[in-house]
C-alpha positions as CSV (number, residue, x, y, z in Angstrom):
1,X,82.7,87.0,111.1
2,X,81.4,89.2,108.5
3,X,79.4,92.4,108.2
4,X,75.6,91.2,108.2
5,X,74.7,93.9,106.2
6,X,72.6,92.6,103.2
7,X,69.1,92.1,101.5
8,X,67.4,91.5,104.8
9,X,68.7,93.7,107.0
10,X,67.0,97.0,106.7
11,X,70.2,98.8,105.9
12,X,71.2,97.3,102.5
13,X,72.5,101.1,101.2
14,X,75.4,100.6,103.9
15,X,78.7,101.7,102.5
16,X,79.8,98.5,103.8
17,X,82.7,98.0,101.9
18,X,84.4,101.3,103.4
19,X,84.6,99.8,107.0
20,X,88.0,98.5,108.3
21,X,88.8,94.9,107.7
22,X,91.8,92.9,109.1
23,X,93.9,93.3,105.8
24,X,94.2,96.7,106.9
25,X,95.8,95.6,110.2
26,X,99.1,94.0,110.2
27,X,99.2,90.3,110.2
28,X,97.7,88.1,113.1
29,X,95.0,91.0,113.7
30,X,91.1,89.5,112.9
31,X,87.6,90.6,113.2
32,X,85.7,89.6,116.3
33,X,82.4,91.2,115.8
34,X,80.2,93.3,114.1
35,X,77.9,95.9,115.9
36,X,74.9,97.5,114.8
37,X,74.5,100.6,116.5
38,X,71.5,103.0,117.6
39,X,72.7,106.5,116.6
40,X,70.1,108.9,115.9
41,X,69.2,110.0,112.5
42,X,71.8,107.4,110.7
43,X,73.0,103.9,110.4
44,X,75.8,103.0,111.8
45,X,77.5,99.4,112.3
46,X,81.2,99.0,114.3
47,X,84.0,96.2,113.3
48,X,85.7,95.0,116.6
49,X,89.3,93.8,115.4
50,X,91.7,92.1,117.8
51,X,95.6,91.4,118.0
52,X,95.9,88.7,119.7
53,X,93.9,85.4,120.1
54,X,94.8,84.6,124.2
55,X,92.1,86.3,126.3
56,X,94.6,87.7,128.9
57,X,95.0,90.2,126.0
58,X,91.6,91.3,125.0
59,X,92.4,94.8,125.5
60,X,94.7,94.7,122.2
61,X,91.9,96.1,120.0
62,X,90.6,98.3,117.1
63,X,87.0,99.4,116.8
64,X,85.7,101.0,113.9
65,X,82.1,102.2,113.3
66,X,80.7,103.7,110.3
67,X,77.6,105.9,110.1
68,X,75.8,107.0,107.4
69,X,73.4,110.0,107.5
70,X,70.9,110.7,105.1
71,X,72.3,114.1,104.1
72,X,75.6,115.7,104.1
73,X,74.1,118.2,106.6
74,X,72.6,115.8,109.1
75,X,76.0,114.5,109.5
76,X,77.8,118.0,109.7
77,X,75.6,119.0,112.3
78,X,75.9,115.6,114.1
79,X,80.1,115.7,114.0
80,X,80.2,118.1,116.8
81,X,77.8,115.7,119.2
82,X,80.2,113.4,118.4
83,X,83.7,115.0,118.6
84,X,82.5,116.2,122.5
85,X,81.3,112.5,123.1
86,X,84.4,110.8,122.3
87,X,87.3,113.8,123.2
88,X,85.8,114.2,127.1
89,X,89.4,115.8,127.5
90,X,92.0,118.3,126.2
91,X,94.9,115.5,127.2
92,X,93.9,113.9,123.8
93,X,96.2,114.6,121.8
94,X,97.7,113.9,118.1
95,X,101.5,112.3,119.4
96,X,104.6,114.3,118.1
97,X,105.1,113.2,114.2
98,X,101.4,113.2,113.6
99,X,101.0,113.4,109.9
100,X,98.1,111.8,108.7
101,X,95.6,114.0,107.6
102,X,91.8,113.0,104.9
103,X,92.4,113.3,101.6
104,X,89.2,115.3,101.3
105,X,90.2,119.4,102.6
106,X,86.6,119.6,103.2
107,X,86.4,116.7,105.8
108,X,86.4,117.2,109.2
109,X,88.9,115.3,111.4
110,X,90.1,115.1,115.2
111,X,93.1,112.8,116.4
112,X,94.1,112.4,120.2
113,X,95.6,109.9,122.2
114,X,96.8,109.1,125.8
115,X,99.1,107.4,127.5
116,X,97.7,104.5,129.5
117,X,98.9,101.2,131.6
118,X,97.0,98.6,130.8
119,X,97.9,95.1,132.6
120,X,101.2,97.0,133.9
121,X,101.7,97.5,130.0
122,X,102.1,100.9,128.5
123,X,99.6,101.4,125.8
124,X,98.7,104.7,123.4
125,X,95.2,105.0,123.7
126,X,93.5,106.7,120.6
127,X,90.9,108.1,119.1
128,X,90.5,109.1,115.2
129,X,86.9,111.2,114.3
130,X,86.2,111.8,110.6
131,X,83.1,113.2,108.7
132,X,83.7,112.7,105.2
133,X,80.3,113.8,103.4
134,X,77.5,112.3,104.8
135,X,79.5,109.3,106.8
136,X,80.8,110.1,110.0
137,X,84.2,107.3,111.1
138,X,85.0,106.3,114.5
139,X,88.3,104.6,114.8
140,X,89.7,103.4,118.8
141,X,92.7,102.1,119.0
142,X,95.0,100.9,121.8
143,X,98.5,100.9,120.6
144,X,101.1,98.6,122.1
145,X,104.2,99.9,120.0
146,X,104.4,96.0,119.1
147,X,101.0,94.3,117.9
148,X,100.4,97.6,116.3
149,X,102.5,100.4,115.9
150,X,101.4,104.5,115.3
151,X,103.1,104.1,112.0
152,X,100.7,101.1,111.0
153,X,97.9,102.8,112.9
154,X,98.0,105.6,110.0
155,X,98.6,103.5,107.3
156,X,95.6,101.6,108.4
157,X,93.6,104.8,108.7
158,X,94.8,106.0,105.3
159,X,93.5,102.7,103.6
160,X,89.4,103.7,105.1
161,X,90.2,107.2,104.0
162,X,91.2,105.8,100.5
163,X,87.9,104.1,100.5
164,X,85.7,106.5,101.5
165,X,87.2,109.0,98.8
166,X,86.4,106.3,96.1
């Protein structure tokens, strides 16, 4: 499915084109929906991507939502609403060998993941927070180590940083 986001939908300025798509996942990942969200003072749409097509394994997923504040300020001043919204604890934490860091020095960034059984299968469980001007980036993640590795995991969040530096 694609992103909606066009001549009739109110939000036809949406940097579209900087949200994740499934050539940024390894192979076999693809799009299962597209969100638009209700976030105050911004648009924002998410990308649901999944790894697998059998249902027992739902929970193999990427999300990625994009919002877009009118100014540079609305969104600096938002980043903290959403950094405590989405990093409820200090456990989240960037894993040893965490490199990946935004091209932009000015941008604002948080990375923390857990550890987590899901289905009596171990799972990293992240989160990735980025301001980058006025666009805020939520990337979540569950990491099998198999479907999608944290190796893949940055080089997928490299390729939406590359974008939104464009």
């Amino acid at each position: 499915m694609g992103c909606s986001v066009g001549r009739d939908n109110p939000t036809n300025d949406f940097p579209s084109g900087m949200l994740m798509v499934p050539q940024d996942l390894p192979r076999g990942w693809t799009r299962e929906d597209v969100y638009f969200e209700d976030v105050p003072n911004a648009q924002s749409v998410t990308v649901a991507h999944v790894g697998s097509s059998d249902p027992k394994e739902s929970h193999i997923l990427v999300s990625h939502q994009l919002s877009l504040y009118q100014t540079e300020t609305d969104a600096k001043n938002a980043y903290s609403d959403w950094e405590s919204e989405w990093f409820t604890t200090d456990k989240l934490i960037p894993p040893n060998g965490w490199l990946f860091q935004p091209q932009d020095t000015q941008d604002q960034s948080r990375f923390g993941c857990l550890n987590q059984t899901i289905n009596e299968k171990p799972f990293l469980v992240c989160r990735y927070l980025q301001r980058h001007k006025s666009i805020i980036s939520l990337v979540l993640a569950n990491l099998d180590g198999e479907t999608l590795t944290l190796e893949q995991f940055a080089n997928t969040l490299m390729l939406i940083d590359t974008r939104m530096n464009q």
